[in-house]
C-alpha positions in Angstrom: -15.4 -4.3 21.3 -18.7 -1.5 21.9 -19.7 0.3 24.7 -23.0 0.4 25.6 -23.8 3.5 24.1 -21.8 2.0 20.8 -18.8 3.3 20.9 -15.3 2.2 19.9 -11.7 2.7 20.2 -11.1 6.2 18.6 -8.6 7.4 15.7 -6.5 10.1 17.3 -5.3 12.9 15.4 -2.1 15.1 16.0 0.2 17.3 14.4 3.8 17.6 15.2 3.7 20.8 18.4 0.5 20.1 19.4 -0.2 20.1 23.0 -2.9 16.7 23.8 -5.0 16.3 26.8 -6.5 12.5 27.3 -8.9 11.6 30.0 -8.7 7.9 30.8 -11.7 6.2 33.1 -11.3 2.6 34.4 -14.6 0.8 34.2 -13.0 -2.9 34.0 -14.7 -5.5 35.9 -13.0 -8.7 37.5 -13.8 -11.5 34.9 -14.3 -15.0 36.1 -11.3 -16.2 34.0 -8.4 -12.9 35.0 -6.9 -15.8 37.0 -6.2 -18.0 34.1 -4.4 -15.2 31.8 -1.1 -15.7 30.7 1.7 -14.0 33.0 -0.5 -13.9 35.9 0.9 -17.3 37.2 4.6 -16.3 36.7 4.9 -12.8 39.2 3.0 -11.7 42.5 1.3 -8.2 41.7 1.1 -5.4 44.1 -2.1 -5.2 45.1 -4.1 -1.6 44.2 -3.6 1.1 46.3 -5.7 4.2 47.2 -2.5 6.6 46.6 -1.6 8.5 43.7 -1.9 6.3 40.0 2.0 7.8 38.9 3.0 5.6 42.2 0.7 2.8 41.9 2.6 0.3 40.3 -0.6 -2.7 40.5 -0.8 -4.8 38.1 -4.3 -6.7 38.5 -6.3 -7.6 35.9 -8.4 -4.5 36.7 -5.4 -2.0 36.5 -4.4 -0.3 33.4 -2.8 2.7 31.6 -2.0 3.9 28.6 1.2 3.4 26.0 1.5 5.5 23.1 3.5 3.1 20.9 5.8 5.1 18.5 5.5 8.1 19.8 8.5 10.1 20.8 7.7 10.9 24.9 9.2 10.9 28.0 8.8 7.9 30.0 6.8 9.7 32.9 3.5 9.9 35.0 0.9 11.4 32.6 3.1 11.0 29.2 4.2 7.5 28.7 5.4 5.4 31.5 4.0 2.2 32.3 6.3 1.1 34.9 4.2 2.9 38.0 1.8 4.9 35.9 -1.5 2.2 37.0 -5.2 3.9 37.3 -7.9 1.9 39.2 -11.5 1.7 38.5 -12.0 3.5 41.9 -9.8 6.2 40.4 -11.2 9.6 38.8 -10.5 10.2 35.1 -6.8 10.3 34.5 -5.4 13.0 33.0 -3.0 12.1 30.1 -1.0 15.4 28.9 1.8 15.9 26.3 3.6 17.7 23.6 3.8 15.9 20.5 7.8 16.9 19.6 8.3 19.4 16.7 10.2 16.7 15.0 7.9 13.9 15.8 7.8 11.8 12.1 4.4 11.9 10.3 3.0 8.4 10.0 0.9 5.9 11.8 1.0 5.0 15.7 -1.4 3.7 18.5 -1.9 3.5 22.1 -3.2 0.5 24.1 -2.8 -1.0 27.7 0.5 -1.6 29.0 -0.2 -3.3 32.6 2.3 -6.2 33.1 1.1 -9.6 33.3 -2.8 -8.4 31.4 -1.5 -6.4 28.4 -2.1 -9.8 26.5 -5.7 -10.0 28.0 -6.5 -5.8 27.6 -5.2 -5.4 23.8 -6.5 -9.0 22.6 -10.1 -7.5 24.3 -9.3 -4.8 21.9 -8.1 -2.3 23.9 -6.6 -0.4 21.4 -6.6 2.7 18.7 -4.9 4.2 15.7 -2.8 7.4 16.4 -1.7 9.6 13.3 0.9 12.3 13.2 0.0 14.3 10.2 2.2 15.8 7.5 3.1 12.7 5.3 2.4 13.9 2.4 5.5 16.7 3.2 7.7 13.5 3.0 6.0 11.7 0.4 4.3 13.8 -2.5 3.0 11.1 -3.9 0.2 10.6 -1.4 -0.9 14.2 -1.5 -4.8 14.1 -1.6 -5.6 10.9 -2.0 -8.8 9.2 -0.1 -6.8 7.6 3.5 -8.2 4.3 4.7 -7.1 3.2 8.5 -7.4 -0.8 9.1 -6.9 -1.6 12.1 -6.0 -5.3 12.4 -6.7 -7.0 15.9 -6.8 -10.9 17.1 -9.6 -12.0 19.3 -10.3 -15.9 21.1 -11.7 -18.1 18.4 -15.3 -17.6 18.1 -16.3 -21.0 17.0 -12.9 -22.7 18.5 -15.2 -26.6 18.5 -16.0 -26.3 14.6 -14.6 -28.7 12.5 -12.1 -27.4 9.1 -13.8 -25.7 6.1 -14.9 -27.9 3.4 -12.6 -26.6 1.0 -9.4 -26.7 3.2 -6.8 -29.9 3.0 -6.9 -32.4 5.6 -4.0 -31.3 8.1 -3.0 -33.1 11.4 -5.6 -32.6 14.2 -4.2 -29.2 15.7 -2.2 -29.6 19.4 -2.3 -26.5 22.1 0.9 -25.1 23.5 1.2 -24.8 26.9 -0.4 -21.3 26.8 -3.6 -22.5 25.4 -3.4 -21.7 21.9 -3.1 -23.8 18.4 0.4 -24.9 17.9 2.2 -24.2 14.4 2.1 -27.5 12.2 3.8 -25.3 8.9 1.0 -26.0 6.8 -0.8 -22.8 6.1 -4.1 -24.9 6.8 -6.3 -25.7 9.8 -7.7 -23.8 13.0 -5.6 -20.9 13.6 -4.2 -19.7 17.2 -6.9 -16.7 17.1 -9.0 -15.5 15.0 -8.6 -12.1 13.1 -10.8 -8.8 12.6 -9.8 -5.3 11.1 -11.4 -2.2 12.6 -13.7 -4.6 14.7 -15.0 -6.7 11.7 -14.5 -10.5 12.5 -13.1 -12.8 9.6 -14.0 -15.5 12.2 -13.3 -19.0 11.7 -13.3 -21.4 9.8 -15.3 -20.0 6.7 -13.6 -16.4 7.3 -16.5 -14.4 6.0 -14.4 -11.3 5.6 -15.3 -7.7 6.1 -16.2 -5.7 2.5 -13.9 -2.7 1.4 -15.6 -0.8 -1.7 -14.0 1.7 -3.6 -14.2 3.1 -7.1 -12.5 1.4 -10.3 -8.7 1.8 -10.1 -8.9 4.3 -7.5 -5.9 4.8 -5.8 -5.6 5.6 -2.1 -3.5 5.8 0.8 -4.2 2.6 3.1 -2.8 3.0 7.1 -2.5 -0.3 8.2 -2.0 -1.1 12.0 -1.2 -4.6 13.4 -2.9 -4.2 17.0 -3.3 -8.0 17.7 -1.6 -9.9 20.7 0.0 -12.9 19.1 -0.5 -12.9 15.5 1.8 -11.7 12.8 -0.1 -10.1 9.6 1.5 -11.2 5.9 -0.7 -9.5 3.7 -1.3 -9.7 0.3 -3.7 -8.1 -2.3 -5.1 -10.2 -4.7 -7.0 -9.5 -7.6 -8.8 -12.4 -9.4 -6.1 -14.3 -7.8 -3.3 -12.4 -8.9 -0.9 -10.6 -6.1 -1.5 -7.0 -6.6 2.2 -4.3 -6.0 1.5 -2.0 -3.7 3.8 1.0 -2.8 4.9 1.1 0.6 5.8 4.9 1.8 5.9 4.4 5.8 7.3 1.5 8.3 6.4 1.8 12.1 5.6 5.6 11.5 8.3 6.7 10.0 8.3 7.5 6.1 10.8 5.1 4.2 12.9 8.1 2.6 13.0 9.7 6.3 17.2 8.9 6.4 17.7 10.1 2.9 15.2 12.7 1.1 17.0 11.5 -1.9 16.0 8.1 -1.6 12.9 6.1 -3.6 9.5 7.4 -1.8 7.9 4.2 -2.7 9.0 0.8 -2.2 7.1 -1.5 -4.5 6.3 -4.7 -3.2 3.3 -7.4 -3.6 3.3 -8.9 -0.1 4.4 -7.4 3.1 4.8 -8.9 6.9 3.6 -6.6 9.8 4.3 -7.9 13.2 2.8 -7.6 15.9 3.0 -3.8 17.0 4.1 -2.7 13.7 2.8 -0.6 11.2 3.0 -0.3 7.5 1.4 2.4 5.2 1.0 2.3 1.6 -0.7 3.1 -2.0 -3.4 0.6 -3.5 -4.6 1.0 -6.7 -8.7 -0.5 -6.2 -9.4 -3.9 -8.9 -11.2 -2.7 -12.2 -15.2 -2.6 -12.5 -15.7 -6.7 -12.1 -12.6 -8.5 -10.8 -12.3 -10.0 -7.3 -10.2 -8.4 -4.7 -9.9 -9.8 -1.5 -6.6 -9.0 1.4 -5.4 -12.2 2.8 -3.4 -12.7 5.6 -1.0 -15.2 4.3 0.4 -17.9 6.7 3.7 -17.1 9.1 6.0 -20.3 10.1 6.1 -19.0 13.3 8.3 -21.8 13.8 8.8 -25.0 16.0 7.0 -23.5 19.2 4.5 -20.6 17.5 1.3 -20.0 17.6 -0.7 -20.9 14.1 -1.2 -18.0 11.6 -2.2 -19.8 8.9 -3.5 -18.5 5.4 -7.3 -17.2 5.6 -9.5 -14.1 4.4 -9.5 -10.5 6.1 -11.5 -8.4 3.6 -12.9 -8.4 0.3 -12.0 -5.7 -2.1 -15.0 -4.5 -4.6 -15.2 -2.2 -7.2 -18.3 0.3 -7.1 -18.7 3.5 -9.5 -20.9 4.1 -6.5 -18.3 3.2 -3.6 -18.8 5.8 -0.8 -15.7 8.9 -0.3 -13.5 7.4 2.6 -13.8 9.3 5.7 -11.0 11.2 5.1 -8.4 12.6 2.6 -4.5 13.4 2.7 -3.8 17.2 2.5 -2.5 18.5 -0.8 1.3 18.9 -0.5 2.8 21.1 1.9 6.1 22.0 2.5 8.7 20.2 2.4 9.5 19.1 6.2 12.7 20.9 8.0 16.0 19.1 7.6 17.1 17.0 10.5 18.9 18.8 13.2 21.3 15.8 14.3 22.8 13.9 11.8 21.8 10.3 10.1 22.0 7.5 13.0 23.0 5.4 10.0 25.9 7.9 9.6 26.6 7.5 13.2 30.0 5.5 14.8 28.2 3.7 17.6 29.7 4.2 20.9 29.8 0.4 22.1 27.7 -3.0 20.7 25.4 -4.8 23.2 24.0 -8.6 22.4 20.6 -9.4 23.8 19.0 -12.8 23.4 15.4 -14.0 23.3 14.8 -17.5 25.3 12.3 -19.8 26.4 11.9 -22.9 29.4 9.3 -24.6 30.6 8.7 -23.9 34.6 8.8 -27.8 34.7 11.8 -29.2 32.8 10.1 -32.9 32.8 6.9 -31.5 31.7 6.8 -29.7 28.0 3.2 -28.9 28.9 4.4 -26.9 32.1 3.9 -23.2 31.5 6.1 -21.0 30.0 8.7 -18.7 31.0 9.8 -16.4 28.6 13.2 -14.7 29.2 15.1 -11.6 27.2 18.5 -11.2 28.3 21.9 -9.2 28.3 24.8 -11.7 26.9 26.4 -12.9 29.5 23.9 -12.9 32.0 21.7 -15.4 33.5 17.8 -15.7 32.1 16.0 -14.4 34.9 11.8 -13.4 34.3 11.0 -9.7 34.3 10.6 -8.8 37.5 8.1 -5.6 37.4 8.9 -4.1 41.0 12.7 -4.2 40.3 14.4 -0.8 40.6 17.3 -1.9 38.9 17.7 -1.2 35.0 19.4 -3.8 33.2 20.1 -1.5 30.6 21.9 2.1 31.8 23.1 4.3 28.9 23.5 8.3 28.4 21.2 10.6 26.6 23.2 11.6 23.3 25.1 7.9 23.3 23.9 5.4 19.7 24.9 1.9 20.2 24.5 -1.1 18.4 22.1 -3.9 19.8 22.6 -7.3 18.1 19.8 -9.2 19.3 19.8 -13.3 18.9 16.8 -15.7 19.2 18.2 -18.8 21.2 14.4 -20.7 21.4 12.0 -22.2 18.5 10.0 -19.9 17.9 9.4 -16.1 16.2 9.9 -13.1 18.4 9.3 -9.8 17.4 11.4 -6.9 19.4 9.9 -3.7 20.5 11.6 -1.0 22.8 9.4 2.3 23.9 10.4 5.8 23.1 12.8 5.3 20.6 13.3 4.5 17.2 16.1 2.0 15.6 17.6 1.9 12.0 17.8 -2.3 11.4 21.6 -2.4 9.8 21.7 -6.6 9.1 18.7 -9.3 9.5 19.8 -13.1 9.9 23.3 -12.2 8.4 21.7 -10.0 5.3 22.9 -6.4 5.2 19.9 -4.0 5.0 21.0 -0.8 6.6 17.8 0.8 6.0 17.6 4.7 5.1 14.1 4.7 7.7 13.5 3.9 11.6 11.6 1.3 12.9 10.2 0.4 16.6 9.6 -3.1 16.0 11.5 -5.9 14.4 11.3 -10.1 14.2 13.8 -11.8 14.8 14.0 -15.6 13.5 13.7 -19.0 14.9 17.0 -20.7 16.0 16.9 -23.9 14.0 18.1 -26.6 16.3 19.6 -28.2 13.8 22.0 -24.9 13.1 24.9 -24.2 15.8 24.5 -19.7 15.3 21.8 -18.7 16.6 19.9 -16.3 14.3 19.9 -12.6 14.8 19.5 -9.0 13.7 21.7 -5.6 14.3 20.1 -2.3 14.9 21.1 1.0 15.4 19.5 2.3 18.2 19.5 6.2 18.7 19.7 7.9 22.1 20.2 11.3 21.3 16.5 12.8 21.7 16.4 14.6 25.1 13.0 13.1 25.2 14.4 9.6 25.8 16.0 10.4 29.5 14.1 8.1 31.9 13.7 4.5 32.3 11.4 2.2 29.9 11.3 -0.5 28.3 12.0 -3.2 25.8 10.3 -6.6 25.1 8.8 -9.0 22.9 5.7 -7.5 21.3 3.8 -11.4 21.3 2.4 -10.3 24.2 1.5 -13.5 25.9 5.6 -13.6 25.9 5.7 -9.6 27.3 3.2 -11.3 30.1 5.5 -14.3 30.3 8.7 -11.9 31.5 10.0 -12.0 28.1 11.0 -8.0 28.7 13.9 -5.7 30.3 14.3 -2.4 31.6 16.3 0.5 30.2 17.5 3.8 31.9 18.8 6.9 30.0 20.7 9.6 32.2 21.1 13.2 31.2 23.5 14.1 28.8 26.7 15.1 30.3 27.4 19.1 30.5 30.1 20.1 27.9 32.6 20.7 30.6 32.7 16.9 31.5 33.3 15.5 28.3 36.0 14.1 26.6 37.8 14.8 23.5 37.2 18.1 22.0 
């Protein structure tokens, strides 16, 4: 998690116009186990090459790069492609350089590793950082000078994976690995987990969970940005005071304020629990326990269903009171003004110009062995499950700059999946056959288990929005668990220029 010289992952800072220049040096070594990661055994990796890192295209377990999750960018060499885009550790620095867009949303996003096959293996190592686009509190008044607090959440191998159940747990069934390794789901909030947890590089290892220590004054009230950077392992958190869930007032999803469809709408949505999957982000006000209760943030447990990983309940952080608690690092600007109106129209408001159905599935490589590996599959209805094939030219996805369609995206295996795409931002419309139609954007969404017992399959609708000129290129879209991005459990999609006026239909 350090350097030598005891440094860690950085919080980047930006403002909506700003022009950013990152230097990126490779100084990964080969590790003894690289051959064992997940995704490694299921595609042949080009092999590094002296040439230019925007042609590269290796994917070792040296190789990486950088994706700025969230963030509005073309999907190019030194902005955000991870397709070619691949820097050695023979390589000089690489230069990362962009424009943050003018209309970029204020709110929480983060960069990490995107290297095909070792994303799983670079972000769990904790490859990863928070990246904030300022000017919330233009959207959301509410949070206007309060004291800010980024927790970055991250999952890391068991530290003590041979130690036997805390004391003061129930006896559950002795845990079973899945083929990829990790403790199976047994639905019983209890036992060893898949991985264990840490939040900006604090360990909650366990199976005491000695959690990390947040102080703040009496009843202070401040603005917590809370990143979900782990692999595998959904975040349900809840704040509990003497043992009491705590409301909180959530004012951003996946960096994106909640009233960012509709000014009009509520800028806080209360809640006393909230799920962050993997990838995802969720900002929100706390008010701190009074002098002398108990706070702590616990990760509550996620039926990650049939085939998941364990995420069971456990301690992240204790919450203490302090007339003497420390000023957080930083502080949201008093108000500003009012951000500019939108210069396209709500996507909610928009008539989609077709409907695609995607669908998340899952075999093993040996059909007569359910200890085989893996292969995890996300696919165009009506199309045959093939594994993401990384040197593939061909999209599977081709649609035009300006077009919004309507993705309904199924999950046809036994466990959770949690949808991501790059560059853009969707508005979820229905979840498992609920209608939402949320007045905010997100870039990450789960989608439920299929119970086998149930002849739908489970699935959400999004609306996903195509109009920013900053989408044309090709990227991609995947399962943010990423031992199941490793897996093949991702597809390509290619925007093409807009059409000049002259070539359109209609009026």
């Amino acid at each position: 998690y350090l350097t030598p010289d005891g440094q860690q992952a950085p919080t980047l800072r930006v403002h909506p116009g700003d022009r950013v220049i990152l230097r990126l040096t490779n100084r990964l070594v080969e590790l003894d186990d690289a051959k064992h990661e997940s995704g490694s055994q299921h595609h042949a990796h080009p092999a590094p090459s002296a040439g230019d890192p925007c042609l590269s295209g290796a994917m070792t377990a040296v190789s990486t790069n950088l994706h700025f999750h969230g963030m509005t960018m073309p999907p190019v060499c030194h902005q955000d492609d991870v397709l070619r885009t691949s820097i050695q550790p023979e390589d000089e620095p690489f230069e990362y350089r962009f424009m943050v867009p003018r209309n970029e949303p204020p709110g929480l996003n983060w960069y990490h590793p995107h290297i095909h096959g070792f994303s799983s293996k670079q972000v769990g190592g904790g490859a990863s950082g928070a990246l904030i686009v300022e000017g919330l509190e233009r959207a959301i008044p509410e949070v206007a000078g309060l004291p800010e607090r980024v927790l970055v959440i991250r999952d890391l191998n068991l530290m003590n994976p041979d130690a036997p159940p805390s004391s003061a747990e129930p006896v559950v069934p002795k845990p079973m690995l899945d083929p990829d390794g990790d403790v199976a789901n047994n639905n019983t909030g209890y036992g060893k987990p898949a991985r264990d947890l840490s939040v900006n590089f604090v360990a909650a290892p366990y199976p005491d969970y000695t959690p990390a220590k947040i102080t703040l004054k009496p009843k202070e009230r401040q603005l917590w940005r809370v990143l979900n950077a782990a692999a595998i392992t959904y975040v349900h958190l809840t704040l509990l005071y003497d043992k009491v869930p705590q409301n909180v007032g959530v004012v951003a999803i996946d960096g994106v304020p909640v009233n960012f469809g509709d000014p009009r709408a509520p800028h806080v949505k209360t809640l006393d629990h909230i799920v962050i999957p993997p990838g995802s982000r969720s900002e929100f006000i706390v008010e701190g326990p009074p002098a002398g209760t108990q706070g702590l943030l616990i990760p509550r447990m996620i039926d990650t269903c049939q085939e998941g990983e364990k995420d069971p309940n456990r301690t992240l952080a204790s919450i203490e009171a302090s007339a003497d608690a420390p000023e957080p690092r930083s502080r949201m600007p008093l108000q500003g003004a009012p951000l500019p109106k939108a210069h396209l129209p709500w996507v909610g408001d928009v008539t989609p110009v077709r409907t695609r159905k995607l669908f998340f599935s899952e075999r093993h490589s040996d059909p007569a062995d359910s200890m085989s590996p893996t292969l995890f599959f996300l696919t165009l209805d009506g199309e045959n499950p093939v594994v993401f094939d990384p040197s593939s030219a061909q999209p599977n996805i081709i649609v035009r700059q300006g077009d919004v369609e309507d993705w309904i995206i199924e999950n046809r295996s036994l466990e959770l999946h949690d949808f991501h795409i790059h560059q853009i931002h969707f508005q979820l419309r229905d979840w498992y056959g609920y209608e939402v139609n949320e007045p905010f954007l997100r870039d990450t969404v789960s989608v439920p288990s299929h119970d086998s017992h149930k002849a739908a399959f489970p699935s959400v609708r999004v609306r996903m929005d195509f109009r920013d000129p900053n989408s044309v290129g090709t990227f991609v879209y995947h399962c943010h668990l990423l031992e199941h991005e490793d897996g093949g459990m991702m597809g390509t999609i290619r925007v093409e220029p807009a059409l000049p006026k002259s070539a359109r239909r209609g009026p």
